[in-house]
mmCIF file of the C-alpha atoms, coordinates in Angstrom:
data_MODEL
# 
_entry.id   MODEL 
# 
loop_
_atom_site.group_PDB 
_atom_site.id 
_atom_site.type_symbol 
_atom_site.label_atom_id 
_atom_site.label_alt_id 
_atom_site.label_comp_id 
_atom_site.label_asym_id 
_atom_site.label_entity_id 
_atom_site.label_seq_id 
_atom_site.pdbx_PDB_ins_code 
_atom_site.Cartn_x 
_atom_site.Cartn_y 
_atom_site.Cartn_z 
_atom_site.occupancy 
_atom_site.B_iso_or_equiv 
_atom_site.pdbx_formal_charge 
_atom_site.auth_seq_id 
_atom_site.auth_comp_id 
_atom_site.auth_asym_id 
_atom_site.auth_atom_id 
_atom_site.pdbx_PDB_model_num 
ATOM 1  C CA . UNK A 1 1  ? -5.708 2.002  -10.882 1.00 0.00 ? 1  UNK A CA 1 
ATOM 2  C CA . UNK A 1 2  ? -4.871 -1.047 -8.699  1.00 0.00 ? 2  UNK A CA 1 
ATOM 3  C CA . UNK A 1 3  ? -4.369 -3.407 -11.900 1.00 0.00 ? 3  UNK A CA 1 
ATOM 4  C CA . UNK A 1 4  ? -1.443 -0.664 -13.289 1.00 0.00 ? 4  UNK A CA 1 
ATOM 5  C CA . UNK A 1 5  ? 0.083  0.597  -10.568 1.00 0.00 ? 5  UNK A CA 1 
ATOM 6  C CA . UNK A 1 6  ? 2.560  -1.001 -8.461  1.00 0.00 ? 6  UNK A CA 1 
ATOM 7  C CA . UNK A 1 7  ? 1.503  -1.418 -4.392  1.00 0.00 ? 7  UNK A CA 1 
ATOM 8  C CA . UNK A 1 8  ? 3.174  -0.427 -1.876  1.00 0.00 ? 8  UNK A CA 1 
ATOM 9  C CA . UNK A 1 9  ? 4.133  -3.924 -0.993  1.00 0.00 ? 9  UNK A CA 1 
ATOM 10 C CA . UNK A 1 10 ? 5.436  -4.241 -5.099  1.00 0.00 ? 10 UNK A CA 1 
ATOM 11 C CA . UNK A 1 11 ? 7.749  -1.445 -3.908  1.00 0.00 ? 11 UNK A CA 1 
ATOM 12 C CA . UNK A 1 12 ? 9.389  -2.250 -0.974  1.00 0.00 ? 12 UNK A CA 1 
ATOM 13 C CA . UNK A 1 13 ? 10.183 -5.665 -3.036  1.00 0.00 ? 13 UNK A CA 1 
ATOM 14 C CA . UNK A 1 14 ? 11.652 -3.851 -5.794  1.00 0.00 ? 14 UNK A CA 1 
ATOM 15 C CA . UNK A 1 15 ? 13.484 -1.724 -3.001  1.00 0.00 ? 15 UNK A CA 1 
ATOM 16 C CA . UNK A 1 16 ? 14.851 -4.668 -1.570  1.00 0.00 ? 16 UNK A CA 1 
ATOM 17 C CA . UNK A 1 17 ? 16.564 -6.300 -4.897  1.00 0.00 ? 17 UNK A CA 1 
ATOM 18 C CA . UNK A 1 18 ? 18.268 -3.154 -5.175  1.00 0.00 ? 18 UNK A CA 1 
ATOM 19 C CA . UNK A 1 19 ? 21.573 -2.989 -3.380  1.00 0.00 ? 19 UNK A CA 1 
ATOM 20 C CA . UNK A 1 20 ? 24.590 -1.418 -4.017  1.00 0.00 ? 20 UNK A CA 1 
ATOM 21 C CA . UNK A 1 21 ? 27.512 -3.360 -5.075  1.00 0.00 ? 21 UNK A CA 1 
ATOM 22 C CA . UNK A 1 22 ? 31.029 -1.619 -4.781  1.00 0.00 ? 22 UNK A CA 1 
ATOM 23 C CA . UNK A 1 23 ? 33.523 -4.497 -5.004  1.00 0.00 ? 23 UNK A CA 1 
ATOM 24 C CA . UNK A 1 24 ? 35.775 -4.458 -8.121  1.00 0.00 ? 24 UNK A CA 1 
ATOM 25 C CA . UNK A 1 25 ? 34.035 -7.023 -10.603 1.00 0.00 ? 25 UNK A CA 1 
ATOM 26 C CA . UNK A 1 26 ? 31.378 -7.700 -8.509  1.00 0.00 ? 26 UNK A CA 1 
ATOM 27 C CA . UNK A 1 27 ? 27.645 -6.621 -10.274 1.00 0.00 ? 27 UNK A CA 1 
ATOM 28 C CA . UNK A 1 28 ? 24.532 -5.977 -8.525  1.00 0.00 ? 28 UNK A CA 1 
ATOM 29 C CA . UNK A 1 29 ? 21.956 -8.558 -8.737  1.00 0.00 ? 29 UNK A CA 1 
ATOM 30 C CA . UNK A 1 30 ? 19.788 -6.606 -10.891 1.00 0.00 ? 30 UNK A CA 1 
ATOM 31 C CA . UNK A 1 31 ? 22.315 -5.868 -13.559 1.00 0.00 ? 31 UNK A CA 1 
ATOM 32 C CA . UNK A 1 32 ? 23.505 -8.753 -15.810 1.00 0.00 ? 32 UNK A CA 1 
ATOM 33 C CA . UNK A 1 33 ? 27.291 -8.284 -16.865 1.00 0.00 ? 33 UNK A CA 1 
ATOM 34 C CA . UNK A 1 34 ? 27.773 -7.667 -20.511 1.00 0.00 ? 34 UNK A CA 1 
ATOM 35 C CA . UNK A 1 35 ? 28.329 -9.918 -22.950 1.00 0.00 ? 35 UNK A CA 1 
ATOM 36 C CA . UNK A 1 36 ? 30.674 -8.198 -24.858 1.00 0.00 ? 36 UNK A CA 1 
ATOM 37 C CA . UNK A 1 37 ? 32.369 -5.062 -23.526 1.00 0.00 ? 37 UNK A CA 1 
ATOM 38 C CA . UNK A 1 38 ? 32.435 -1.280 -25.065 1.00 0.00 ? 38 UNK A CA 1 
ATOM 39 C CA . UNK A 1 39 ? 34.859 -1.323 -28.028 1.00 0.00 ? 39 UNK A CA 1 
ATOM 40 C CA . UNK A 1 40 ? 35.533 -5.176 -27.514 1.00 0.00 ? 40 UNK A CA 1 
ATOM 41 C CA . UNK A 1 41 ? 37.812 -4.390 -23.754 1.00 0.00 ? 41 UNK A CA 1 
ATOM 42 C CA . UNK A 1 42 ? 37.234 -7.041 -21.858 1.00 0.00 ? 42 UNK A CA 1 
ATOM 43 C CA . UNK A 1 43 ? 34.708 -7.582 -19.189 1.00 0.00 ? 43 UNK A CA 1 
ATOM 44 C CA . UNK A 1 44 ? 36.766 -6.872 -16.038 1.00 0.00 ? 44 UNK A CA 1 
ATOM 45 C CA . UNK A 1 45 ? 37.819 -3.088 -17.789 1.00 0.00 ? 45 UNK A CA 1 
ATOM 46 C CA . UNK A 1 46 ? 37.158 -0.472 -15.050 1.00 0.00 ? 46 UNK A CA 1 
ATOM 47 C CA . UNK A 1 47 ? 34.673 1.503  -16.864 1.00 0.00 ? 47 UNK A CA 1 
ATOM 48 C CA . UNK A 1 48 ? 33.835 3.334  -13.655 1.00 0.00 ? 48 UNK A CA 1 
ATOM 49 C CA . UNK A 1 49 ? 36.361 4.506  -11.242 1.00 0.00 ? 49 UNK A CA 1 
ATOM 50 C CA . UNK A 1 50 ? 35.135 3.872  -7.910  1.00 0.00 ? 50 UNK A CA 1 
ATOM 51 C CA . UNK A 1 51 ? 37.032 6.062  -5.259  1.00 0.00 ? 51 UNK A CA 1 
ATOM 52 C CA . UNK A 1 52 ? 36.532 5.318  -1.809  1.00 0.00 ? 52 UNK A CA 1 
# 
């Protein structure tokens, strides 16, 4: 079980890479930006709208 599963130490590291990004452009550290966007737009097109 210990082999497969991840610890409880795995998940508070996997917790911890894990933050929210909210600035226009900006991508979370976990996410790589795209190479090519949707439907060739470029890769600053607001996909999401972000309303604060």
């Amino acid at each position: 079980k210990g082999d497969w599963l991840p610890s409880t130490d795995d998940g508070a590291y996997i917790t911890s890479l894990m933050r929210p990004v909210t600035e226009i452009g900006e991508y979370a550290s976990w996410i790589a930006p795209p190479k090519v966007g949707i439907d060739n737009k470029p890769g600053d097109f607001e996909y999401v709208k972000i309303e604060t």
